[in-house]
C-alpha positions as a Python dict, from the first residue, in 0.01 Angstrom:
ca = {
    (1, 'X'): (0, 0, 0),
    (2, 'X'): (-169, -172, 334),
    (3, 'X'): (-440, -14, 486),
    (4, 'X'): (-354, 45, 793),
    (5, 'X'): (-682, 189, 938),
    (6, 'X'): (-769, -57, 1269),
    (7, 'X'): (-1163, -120, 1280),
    (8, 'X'): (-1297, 56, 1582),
    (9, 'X'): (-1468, -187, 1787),
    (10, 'X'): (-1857, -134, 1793),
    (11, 'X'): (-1849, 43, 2107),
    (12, 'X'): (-1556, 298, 2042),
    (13, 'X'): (-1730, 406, 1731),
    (14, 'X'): (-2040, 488, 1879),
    (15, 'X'): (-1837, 704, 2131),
    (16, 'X'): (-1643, 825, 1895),
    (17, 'X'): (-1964, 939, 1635),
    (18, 'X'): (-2092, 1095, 1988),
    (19, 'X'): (-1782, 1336, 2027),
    (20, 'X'): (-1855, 1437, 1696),
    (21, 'X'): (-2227, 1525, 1801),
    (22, 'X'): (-2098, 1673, 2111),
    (23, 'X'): (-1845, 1889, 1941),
    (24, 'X'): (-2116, 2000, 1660),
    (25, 'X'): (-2328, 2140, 1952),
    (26, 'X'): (-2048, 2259, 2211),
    (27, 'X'): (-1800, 2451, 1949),
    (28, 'X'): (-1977, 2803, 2007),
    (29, 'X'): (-1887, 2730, 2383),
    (30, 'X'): (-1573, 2655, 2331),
    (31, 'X'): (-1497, 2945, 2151),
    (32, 'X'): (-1611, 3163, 2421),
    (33, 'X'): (-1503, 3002, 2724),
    (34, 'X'): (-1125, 3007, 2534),
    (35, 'X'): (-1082, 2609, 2585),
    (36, 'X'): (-1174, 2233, 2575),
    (37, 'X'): (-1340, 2149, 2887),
    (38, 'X'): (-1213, 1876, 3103),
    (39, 'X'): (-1600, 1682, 3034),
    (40, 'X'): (-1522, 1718, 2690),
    (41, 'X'): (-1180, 1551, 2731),
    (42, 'X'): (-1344, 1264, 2944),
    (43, 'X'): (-1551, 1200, 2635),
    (44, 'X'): (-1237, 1204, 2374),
    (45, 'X'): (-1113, 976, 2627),
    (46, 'X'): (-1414, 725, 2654),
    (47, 'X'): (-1331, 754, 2272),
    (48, 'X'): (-978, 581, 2251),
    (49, 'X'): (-845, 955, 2183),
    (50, 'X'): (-576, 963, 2464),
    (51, 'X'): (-491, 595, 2486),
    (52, 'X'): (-440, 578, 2136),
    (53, 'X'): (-50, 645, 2159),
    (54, 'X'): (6, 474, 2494),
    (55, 'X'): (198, 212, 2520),
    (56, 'X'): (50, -134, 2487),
    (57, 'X'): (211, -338, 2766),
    (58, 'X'): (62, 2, 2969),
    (59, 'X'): (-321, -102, 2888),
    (60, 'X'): (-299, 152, 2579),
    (61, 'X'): (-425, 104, 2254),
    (62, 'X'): (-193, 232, 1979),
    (63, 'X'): (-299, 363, 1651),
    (64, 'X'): (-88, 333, 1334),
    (65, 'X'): (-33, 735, 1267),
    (66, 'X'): (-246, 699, 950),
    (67, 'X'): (-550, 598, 1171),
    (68, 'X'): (-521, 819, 1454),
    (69, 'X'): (-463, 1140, 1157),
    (70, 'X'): (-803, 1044, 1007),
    (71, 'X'): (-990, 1076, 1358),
    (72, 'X'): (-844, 1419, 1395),
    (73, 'X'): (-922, 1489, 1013),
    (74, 'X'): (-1298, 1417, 1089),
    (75, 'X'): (-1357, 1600, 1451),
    (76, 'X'): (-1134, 1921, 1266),
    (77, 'X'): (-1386, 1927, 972),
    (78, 'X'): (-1610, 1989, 1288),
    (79, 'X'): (-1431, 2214, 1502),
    (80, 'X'): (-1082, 2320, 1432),
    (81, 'X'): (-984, 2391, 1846),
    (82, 'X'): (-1108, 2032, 1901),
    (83, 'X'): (-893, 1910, 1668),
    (84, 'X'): (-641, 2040, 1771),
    (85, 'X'): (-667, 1939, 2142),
    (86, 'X'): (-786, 1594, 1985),
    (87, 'X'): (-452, 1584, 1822),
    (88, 'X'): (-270, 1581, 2156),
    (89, 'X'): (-380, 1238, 2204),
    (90, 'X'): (-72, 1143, 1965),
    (91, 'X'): (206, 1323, 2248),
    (92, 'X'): (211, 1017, 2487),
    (93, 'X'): (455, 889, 2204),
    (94, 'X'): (715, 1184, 2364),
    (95, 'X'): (696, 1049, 2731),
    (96, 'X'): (799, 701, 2623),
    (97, 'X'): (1142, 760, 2615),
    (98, 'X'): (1072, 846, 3052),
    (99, 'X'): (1220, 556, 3217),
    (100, 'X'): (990, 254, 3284),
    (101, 'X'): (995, 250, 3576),
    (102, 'X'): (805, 634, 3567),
    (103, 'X'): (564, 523, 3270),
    (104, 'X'): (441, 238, 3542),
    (105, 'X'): (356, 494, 3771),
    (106, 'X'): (248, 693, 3491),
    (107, 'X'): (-19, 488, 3410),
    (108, 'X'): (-106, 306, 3691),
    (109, 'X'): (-457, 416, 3685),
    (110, 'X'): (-473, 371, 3305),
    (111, 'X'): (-358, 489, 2963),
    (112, 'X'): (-626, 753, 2913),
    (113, 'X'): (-320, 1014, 2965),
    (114, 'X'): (-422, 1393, 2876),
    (115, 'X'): (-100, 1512, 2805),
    (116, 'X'): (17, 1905, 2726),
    (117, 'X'): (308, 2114, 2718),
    (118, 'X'): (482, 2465, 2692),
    (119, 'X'): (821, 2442, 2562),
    (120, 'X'): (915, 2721, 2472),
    (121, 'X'): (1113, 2926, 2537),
    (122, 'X'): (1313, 2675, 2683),
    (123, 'X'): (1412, 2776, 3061),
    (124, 'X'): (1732, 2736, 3260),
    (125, 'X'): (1710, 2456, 3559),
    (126, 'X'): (1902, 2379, 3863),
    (127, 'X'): (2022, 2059, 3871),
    (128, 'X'): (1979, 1950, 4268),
    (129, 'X'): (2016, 1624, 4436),
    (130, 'X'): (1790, 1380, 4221),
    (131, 'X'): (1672, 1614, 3983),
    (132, 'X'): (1616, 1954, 3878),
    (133, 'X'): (1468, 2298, 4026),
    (134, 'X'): (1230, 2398, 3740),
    (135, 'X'): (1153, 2788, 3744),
    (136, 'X'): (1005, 3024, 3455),
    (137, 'X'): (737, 3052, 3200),
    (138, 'X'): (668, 2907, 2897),
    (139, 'X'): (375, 2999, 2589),
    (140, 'X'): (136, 2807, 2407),
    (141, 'X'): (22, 2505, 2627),
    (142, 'X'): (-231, 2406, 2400),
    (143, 'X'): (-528, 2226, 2588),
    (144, 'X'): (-365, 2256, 2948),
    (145, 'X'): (-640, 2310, 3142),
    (146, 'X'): (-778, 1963, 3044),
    (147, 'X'): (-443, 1812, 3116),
    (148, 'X'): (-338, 1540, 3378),
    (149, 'X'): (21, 1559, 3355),
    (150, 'X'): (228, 1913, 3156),
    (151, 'X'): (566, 1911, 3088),
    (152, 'X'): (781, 2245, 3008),
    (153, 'X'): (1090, 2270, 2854),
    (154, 'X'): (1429, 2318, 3047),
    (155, 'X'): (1830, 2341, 2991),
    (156, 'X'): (2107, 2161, 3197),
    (157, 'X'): (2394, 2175, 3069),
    (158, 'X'): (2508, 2129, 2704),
    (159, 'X'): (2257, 1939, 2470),
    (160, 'X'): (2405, 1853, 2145),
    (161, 'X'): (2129, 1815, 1973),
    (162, 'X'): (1976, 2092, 2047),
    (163, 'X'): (1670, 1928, 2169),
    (164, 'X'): (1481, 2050, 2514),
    (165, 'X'): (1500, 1841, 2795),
    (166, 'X'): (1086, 1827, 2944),
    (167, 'X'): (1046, 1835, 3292),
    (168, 'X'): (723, 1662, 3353),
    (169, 'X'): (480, 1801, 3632),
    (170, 'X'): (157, 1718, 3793),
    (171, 'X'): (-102, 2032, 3744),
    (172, 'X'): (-118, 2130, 4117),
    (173, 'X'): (294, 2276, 4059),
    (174, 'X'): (188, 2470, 3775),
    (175, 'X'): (19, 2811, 3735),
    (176, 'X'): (-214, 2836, 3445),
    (177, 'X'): (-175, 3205, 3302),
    (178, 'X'): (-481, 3274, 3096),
    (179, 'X'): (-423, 3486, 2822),
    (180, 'X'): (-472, 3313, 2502),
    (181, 'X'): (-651, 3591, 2319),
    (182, 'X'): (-596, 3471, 1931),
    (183, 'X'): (-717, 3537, 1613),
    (184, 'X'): (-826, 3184, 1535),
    (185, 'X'): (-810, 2841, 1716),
    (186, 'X'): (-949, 3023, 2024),
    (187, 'X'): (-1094, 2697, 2171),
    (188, 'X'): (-736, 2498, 2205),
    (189, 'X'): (-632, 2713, 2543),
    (190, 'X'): (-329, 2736, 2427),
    (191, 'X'): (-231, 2959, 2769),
    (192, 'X'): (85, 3013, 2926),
    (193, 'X'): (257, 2773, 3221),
    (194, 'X'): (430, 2913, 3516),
    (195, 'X'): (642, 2734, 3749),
    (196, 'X'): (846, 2843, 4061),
    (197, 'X'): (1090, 2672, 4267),
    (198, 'X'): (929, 2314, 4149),
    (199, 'X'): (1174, 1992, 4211),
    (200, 'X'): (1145, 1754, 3926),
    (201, 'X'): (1281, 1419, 3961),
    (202, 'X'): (1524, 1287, 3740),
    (203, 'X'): (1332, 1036, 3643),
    (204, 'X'): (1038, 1236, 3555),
    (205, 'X'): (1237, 1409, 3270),
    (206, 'X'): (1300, 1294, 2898),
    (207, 'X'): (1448, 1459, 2611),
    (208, 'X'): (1180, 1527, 2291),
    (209, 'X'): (1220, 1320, 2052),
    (210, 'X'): (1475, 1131, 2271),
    (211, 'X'): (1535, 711, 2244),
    (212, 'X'): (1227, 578, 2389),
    (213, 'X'): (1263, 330, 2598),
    (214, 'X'): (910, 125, 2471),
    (215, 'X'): (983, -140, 2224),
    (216, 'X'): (660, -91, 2019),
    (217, 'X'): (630, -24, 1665),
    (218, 'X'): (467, 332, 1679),
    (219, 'X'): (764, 498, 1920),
    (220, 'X'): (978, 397, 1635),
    (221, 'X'): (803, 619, 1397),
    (222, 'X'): (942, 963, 1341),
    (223, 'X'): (853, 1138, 1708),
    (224, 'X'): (914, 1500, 1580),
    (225, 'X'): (766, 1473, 1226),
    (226, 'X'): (426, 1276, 1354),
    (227, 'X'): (389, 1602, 1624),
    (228, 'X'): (363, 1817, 1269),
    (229, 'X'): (186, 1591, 1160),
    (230, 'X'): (-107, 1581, 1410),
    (231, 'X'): (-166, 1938, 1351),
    (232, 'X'): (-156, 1962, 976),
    (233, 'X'): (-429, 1745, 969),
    (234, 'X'): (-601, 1972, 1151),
    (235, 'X'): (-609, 2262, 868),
    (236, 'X'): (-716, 1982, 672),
    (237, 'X'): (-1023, 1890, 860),
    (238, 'X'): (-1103, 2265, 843),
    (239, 'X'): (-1031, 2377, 478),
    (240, 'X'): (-1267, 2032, 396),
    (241, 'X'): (-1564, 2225, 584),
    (242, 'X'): (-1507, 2557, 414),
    (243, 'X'): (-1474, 2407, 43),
    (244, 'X'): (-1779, 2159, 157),
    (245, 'X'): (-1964, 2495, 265),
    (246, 'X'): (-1964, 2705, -67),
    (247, 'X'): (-1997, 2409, -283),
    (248, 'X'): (-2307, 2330, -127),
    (249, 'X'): (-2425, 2707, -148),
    (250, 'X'): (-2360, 2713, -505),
    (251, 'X'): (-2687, 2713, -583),
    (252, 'X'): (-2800, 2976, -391),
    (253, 'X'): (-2922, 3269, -518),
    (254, 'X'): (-2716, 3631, -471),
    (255, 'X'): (-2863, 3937, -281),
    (256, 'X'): (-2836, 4108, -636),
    (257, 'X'): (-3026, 3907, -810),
    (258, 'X'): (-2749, 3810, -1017),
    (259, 'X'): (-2684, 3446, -1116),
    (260, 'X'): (-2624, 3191, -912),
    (261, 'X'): (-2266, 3102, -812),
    (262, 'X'): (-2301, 2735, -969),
    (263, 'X'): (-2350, 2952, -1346),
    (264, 'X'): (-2053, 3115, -1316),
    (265, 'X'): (-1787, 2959, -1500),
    (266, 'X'): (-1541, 3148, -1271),
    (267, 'X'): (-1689, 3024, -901),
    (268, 'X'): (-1740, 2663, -1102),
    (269, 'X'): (-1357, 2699, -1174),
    (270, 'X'): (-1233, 2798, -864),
    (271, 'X'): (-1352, 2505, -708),
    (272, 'X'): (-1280, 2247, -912),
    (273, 'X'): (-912, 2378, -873),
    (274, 'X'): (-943, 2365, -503),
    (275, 'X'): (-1086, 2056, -487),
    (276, 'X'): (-761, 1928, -693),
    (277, 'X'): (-535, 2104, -431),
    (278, 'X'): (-664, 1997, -139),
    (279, 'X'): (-673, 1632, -251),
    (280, 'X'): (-437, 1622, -369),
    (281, 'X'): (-207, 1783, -72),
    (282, 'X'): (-380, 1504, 153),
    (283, 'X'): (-298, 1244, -80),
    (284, 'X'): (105, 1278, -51),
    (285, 'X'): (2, 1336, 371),
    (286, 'X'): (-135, 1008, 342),
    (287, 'X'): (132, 824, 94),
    (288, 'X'): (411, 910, 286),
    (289, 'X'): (286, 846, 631),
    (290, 'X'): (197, 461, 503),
    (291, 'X'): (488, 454, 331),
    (292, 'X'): (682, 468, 675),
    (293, 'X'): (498, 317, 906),
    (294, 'X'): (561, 13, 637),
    (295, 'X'): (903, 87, 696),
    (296, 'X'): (870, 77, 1054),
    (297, 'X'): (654, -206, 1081),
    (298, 'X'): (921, -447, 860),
    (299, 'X'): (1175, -335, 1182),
    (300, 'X'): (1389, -102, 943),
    (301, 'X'): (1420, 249, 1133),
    (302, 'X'): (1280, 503, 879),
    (303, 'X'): (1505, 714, 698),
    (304, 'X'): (1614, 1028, 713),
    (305, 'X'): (1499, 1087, 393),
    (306, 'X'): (1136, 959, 460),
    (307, 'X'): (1135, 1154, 807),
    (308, 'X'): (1213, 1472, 594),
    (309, 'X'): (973, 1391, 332),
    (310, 'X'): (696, 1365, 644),
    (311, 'X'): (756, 1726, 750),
    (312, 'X'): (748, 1810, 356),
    (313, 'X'): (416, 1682, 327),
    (314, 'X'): (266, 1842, 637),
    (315, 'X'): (397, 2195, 570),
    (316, 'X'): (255, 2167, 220),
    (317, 'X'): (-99, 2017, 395),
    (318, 'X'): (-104, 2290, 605),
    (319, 'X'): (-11, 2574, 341),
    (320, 'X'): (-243, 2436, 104),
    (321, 'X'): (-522, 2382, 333),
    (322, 'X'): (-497, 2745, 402),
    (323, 'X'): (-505, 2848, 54),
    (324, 'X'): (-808, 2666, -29),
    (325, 'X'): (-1012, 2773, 289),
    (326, 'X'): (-931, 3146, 195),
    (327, 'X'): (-1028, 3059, -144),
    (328, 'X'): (-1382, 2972, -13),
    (329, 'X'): (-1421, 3222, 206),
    (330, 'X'): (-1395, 3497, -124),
    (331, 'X'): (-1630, 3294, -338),
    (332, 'X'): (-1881, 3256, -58),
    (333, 'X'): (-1885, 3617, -89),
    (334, 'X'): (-2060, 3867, 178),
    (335, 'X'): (-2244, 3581, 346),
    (336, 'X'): (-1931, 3530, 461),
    (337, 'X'): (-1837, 3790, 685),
    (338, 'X'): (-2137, 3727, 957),
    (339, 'X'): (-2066, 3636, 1296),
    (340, 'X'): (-2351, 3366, 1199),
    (341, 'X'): (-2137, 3209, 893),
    (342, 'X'): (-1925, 2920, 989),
    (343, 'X'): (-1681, 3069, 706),
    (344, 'X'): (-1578, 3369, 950),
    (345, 'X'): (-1457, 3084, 1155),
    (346, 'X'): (-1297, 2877, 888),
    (347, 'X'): (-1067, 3115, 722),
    (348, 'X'): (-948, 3222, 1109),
    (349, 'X'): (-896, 2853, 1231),
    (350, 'X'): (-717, 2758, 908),
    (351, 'X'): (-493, 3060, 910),
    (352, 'X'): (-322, 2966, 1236),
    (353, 'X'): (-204, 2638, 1128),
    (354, 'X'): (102, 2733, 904),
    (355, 'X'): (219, 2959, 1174),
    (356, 'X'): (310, 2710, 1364),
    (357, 'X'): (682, 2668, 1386),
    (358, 'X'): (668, 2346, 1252),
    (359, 'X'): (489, 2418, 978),
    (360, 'X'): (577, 2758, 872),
    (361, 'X'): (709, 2807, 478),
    (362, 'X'): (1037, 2771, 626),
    (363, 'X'): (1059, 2430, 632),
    (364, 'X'): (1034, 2408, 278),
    (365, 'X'): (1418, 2484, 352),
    (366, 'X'): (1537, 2200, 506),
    (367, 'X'): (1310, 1951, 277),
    (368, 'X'): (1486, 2101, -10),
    (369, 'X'): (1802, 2046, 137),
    (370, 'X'): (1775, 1687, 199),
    (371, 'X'): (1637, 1596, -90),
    (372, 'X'): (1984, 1758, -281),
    (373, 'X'): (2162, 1572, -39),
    (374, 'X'): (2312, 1889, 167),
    (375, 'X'): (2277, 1956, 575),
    (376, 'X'): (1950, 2103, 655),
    (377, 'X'): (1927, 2363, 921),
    (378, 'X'): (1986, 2231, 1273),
    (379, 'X'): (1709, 2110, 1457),
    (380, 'X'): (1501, 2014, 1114),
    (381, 'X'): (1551, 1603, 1187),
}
């Protein structure tokens, strides 16, 4: 298989090795302050983050989807929430089906686009003269308040496909309502958007997952799948920390006295059999998302076999990468429930990322179905 990794130049990697300092020494803040600050999301931006799925004949610098996953990989096994907000730097691959025309004035002052959206639940517009009259609320804007343009998800009409229209809108229309008071992954500001009464253009609307109207290799790759993708990676990044973490502390010695977890044939077992898992979960990630950007690369569209096989591959990430980080969270035993220990953190972060809709068990569903050659559930591809 190619590599398909593109050598940073000299000067992106040093920015890039700095947001992983940065990150390492900010996560505590972001954690408390509930977000990714907009400095922050300058620097992920001096880094080739958010230009990384613009288009090309824009000034951007496009990634293959193998590339861009392993940058989010590595700032995850830092901080999950910057990961995830990280990961947004893939969604400028939605807003190239807008017309041209809008992507011109789009990025007229260049491609370092900090895209975010609330979908859901998808709202009821009024279509006016030249566009639409967006109204309502929508949940889980993950990294909005670092965003330069959101879009939200609205109905007109009868859509097929059952795919949201997104109404895209500059920050100033929309009301940030702060409430993301989570579990885990409390850094991504994943808070709610309110509109009311705003007039969208037209033109300033696209369908997800829609035709895109860029002729460029990666906005033929899977839109849908590669937006599942971008955040299983992210449970990846985070379950490598935690199994990292207690094999390193193997060696320590236990309040008790007792004998020290690298001894025990048990602990020594457990981790050689998450070590297997994990790799071997990231392994088929990795294969299949080669394997079709191949595909697209030769000019054949992928399949919708291979597109099914992508969302396979990053439910099972995600599930698995779960598994394993709760796995080292029990053998690093009480150490592990201190406010101090980064394990505390770990097990939370890595627990939200199969609850995401598109990566929840159910879409082991819809793989299975395609793969016996029977209609999945609507929506799946």
């Amino acid at each position: 298989m190619t590599q398909t990794l593109d050598p940073l130049s000299t000067s992106t990697d040093a920015a890039f090795e700095h947001v992983l300092d940065l990150v390492a020494e900010r996560r505590a803040e972001f954690e408390t302050a509930r977000h990714v600050p907009r400095d922050m999301i300058a620097e992920f931006k001096k880094a080739g983050l958010y230009r990384a799925s613009a288009p090309r004949r824009f000034g951007g610098e496009p990634l293959p989807p193998a590339a861009f996953l392993r940058l989010i990989e590595r700032i995850s096994r830092v901080d999950g929430s910057a990961g995830w907000v990280a990961s947004f730097g893939s969604s400028l691959i939605y807003l190239a089906a807008l017309p041209l025309e809008t992507q011109e004035r789009l990025y007229a002052d260049g491609p370092d686009i900090a895209f975010a959206g609330g979908l859901f639940p998808v709202q009821s517009a009024e279509q006016v003269d030249g566009g639409y009259r967006v109204s309502g609320r929508w949940k889980f804007a993950s990294g909005c308040k670092g965003a330069d343009v959101l879009g939200v998800g609205i109905k007109v009409g009868e859509d097929r496909a059952g795919r949201p229209r997104t109404a895209v809108l500059r920050p100033e229309d929309v009301e940030i309502v702060e409430n993301w008071d989570v579990i885990g992954m409390r850094g991504t500001g994943s808070h709610d958007l309110a509109v009311d009464g705003v007039v969208v253009p037209e033109e300033w609307t696209f369908v997800r997952g829609g035709e895109p109207t860029v002729d460029e290799p990666l906005y033929r790759y899977p839109a849908v799948p590669y937006a599942a993708q971008v955040l299983a990676v992210v449970g990846l990044g985070v379950a490598r920390a935690a199994l990292d973490q207690v094999i390193t502390e193997g060696g320590r010695a236990s309040y008790t006295g007792g004998p020290v977890a690298a001894d025990r044939a048990a602990y020594r077992i457990a981790v050689g059999r998450a070590e297997a898992r994990l790799r071997s979960a990231r392994a088929f990630f990795y294969e299949i998302t080669e394997e079709v950007w191949e595909t697209v690369l030769s000019g054949d569209p992928a399949t919708a076999h291979q597109a099914s096989l992508l969302r396979l591959a990053s439910t099972a990430l995600a599930q698995e990468s779960f598994d394993v980080a709760r796995t080292a969270y029990q053998l690093a035993g009480i150490r592990a429930i201190a406010d101090g220990s980064p394990m505390q953190r770990y097990l939370r972060d890595a627990s939200v990322v199969p609850q995401h809709a598109f990566l929840q068990e159910g879409l082991y569903d819809g793989a299975g179905a395609v793969l016996m050659g029977v209609d999945p559930f609507p929506g799946y591809i």
